[in-house]
KOLDREN-118564 format. One record per residue (C-alpha): x, y, z; residue in one letter. Coordinates in steps of 0.2 Angstrom, whole numbers. Layout:
// residues N
<node u="X" v="Y" w="Z" code="A"/>
...
***
This chain:
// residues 200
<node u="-15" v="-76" w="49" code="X"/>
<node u="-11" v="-86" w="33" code="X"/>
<node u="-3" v="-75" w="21" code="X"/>
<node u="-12" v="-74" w="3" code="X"/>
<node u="-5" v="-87" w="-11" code="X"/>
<node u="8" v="-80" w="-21" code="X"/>
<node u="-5" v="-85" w="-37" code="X"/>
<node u="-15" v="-71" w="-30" code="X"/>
<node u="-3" v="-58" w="-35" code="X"/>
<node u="4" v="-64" w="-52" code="X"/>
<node u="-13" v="-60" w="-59" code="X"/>
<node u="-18" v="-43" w="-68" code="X"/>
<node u="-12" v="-29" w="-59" code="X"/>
<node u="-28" v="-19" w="-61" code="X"/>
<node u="-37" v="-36" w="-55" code="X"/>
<node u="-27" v="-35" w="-40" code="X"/>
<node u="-29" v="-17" w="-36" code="X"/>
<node u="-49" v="-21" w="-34" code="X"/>
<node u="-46" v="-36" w="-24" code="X"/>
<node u="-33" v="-29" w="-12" code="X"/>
<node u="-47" v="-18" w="-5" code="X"/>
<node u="-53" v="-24" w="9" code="X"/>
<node u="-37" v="-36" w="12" code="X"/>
<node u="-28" v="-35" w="31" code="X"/>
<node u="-8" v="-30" w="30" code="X"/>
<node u="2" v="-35" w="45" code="X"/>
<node u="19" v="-32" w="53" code="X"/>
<node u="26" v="-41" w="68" code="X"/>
<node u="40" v="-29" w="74" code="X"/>
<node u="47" v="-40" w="88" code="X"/>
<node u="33" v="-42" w="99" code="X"/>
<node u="22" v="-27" w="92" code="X"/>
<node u="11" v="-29" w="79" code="X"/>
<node u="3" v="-18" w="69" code="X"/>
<node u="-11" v="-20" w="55" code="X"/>
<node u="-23" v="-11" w="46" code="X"/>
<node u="-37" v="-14" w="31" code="X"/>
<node u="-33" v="-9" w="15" code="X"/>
<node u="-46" v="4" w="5" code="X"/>
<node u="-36" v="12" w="-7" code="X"/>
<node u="-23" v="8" w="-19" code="X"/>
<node u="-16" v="15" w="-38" code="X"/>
<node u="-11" v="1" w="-50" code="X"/>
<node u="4" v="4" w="-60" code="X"/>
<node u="9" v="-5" w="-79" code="X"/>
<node u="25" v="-10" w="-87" code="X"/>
<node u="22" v="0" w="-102" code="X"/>
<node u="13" v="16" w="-90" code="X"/>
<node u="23" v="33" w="-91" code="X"/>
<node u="19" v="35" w="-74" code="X"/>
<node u="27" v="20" w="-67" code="X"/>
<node u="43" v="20" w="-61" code="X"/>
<node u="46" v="3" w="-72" code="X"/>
<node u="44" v="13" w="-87" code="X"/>
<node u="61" v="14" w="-93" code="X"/>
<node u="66" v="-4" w="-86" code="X"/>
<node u="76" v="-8" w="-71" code="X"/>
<node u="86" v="1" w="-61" code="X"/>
<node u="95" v="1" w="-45" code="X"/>
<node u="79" v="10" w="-34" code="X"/>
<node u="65" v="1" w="-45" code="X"/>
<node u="75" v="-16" w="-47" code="X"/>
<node u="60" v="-24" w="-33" code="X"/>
<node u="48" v="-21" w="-44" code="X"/>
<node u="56" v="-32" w="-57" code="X"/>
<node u="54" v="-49" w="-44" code="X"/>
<node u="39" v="-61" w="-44" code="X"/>
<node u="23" v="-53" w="-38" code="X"/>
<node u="19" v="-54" w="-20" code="X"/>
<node u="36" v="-45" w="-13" code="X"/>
<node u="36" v="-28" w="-6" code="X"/>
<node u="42" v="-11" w="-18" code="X"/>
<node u="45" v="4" w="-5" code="X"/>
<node u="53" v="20" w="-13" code="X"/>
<node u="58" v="39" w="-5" code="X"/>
<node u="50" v="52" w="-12" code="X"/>
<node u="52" v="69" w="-13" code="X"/>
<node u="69" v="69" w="-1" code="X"/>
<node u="56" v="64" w="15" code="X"/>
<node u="43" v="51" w="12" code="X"/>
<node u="41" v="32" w="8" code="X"/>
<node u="30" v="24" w="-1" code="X"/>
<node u="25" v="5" w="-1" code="X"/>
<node u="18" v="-4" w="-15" code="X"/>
<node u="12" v="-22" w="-19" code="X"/>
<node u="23" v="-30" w="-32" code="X"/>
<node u="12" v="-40" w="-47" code="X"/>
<node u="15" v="-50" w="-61" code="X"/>
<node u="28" v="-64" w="-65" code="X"/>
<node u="45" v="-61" w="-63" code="X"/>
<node u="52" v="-47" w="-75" code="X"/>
<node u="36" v="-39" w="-78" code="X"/>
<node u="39" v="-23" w="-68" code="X"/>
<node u="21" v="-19" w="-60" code="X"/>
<node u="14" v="-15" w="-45" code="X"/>
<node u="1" v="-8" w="-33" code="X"/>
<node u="3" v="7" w="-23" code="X"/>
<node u="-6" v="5" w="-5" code="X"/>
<node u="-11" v="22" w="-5" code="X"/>
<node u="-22" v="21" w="13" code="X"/>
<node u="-27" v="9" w="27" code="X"/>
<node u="-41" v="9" w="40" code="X"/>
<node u="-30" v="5" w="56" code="X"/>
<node u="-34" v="-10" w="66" code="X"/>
<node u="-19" v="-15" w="79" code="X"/>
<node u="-6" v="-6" w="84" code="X"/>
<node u="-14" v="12" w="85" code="X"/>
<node u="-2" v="17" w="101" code="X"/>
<node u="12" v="10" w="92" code="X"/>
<node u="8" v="21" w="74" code="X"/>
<node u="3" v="38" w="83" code="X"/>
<node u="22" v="36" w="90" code="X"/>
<node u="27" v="35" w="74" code="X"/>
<node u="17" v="47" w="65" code="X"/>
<node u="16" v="60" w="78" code="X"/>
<node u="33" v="61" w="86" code="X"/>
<node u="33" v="78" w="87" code="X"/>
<node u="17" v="79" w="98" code="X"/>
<node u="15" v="77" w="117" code="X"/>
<node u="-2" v="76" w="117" code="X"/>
<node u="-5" v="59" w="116" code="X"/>
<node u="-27" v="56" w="115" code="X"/>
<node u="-31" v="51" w="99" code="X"/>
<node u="-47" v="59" w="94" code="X"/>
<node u="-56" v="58" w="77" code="X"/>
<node u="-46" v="68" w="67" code="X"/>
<node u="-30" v="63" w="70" code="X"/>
<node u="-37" v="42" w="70" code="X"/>
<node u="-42" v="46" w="52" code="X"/>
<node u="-23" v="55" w="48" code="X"/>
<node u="-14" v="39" w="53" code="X"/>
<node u="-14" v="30" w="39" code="X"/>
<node u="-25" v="40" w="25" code="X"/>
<node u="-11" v="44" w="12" code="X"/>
<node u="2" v="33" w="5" code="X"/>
<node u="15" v="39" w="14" code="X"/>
<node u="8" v="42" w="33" code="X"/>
<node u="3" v="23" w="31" code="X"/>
<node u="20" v="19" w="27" code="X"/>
<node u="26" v="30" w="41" code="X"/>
<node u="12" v="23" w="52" code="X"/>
<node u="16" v="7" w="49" code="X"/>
<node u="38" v="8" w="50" code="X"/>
<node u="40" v="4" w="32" code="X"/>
<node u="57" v="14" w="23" code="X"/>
<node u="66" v="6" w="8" code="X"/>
<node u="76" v="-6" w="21" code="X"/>
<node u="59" v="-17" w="17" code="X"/>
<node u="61" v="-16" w="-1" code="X"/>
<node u="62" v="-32" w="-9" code="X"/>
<node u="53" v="-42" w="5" code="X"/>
<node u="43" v="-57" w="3" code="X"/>
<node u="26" v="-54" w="5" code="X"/>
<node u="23" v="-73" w="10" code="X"/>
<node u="36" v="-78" w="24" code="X"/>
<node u="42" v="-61" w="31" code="X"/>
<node u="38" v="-49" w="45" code="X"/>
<node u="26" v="-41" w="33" code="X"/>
<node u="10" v="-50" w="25" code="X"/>
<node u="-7" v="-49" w="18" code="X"/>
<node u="-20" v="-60" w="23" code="X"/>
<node u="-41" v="-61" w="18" code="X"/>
<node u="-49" v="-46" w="27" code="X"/>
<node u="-66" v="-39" w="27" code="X"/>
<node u="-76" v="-44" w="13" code="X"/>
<node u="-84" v="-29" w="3" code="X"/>
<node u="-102" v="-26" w="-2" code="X"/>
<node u="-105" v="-26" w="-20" code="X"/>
<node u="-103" v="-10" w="-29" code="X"/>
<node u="-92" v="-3" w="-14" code="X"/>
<node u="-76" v="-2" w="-27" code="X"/>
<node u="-74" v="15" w="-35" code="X"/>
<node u="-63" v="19" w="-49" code="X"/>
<node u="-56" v="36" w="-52" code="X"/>
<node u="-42" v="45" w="-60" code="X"/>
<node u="-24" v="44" w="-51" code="X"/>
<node u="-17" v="57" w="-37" code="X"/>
<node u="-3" v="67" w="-42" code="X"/>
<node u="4" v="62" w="-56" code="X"/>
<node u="7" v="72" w="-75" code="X"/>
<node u="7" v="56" w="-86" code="X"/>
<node u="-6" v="44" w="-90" code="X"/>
<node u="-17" v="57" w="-79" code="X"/>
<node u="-33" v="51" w="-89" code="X"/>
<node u="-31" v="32" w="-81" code="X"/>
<node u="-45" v="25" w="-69" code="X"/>
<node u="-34" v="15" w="-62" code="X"/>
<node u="-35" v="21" w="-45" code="X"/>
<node u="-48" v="11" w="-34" code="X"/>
<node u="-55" v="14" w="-15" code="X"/>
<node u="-70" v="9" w="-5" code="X"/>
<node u="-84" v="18" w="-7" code="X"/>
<node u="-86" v="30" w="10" code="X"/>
<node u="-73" v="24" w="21" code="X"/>
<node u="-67" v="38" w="31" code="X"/>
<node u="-50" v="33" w="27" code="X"/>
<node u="-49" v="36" w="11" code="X"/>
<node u="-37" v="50" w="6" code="X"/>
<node u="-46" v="59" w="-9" code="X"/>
<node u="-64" v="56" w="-13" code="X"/>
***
């Protein structure tokens, strides 16, 4: 499980939202392990309204600022996170929003997470696909508050390593989700028909 290099993330942010489709996240929580595959993510620019690095730093955004390759996570809306791919040199203030995962390992260890206020354990179809199709029930899925802000993507207890490889013209662009300004980008990208998907 060899993390990806940190020259992969200091590319173009909109080059990175394609190609971390199809990638593997993974975190090691003591003995647990949990990992999906990516197949949706949001880019966000420097000089993009919609970005939270719009008007420079600041003490919630100040991880978006670092090298590309460490991890952005914000709260939202007084009761979600959300986790993002830092990109770009150092400075730059751009990122990737994971905005959905196909689980892989770890499903027992998620539905805890995600469905704490649930006895019924059995994980039927519905509730499989609920785990981890929206930006924040991955990051709830997966554990992720802003206490793992700022972590290195490379050498910490959460990574990215090469995943599945995609089928040519499986990568959709569309307009991004739930945002006012700079409504018109594409620069939203998922792979084509996977269930996990959170908007199609």
């Amino acid at each position: 499980m060899r993390p990806l290099p940190r020259s992969f993330y200091t590319r173009s942010t909109l080059l990175v939202a394609k190609e971390l489709l199809g990638k593997r996240i993974i975190r090691t929580d003591g003995k647990q392990i949990v990992s999906g595959i990516i197949v949706e993510t949001e880019a966000y620019l420097h000089n993009d309204p919609a970005s939270h690095s719009f008007n420079g730093p600041t003490q919630r955004n100040s991880a978006m600022f670092g090298p590309g390759g460490h991890l952005y996570v914000y709260f939202t809306y007084g009761m979600h996170y959300c986790a993002n791919v830092v990109t770009g040199p150092k400075g730059m203030g751009e990122a990737v929003l994971i905005r959905a995962v196909e689980p892989t390992e770890g499903i027992e260890w998620m539905m805890q997470r995600r469905f704490t206020d649930r006895t019924d354990s059995t994980l039927d179809q519905k509730r499989h696909i609920a785990l981890t199709n929206g930006p924040a029930k991955f990051a709830q899925a997966f554990g992720l508050t802003t206490e793992h802000s700022g972590l290195d993507l490379l050498n910490s207890e959460i990574i990215i390593t090469n995943g599945n490889a995609l089928a040519r013209g499986s990568i959709v662009a569309s307009t991004r989700i739930g945002i006012t300004k700079a409504a018109e980008k594409r620069w939203r990208f998922f792979v084509k028909g996977n269930a996990w998907v959170s908007r199609r």
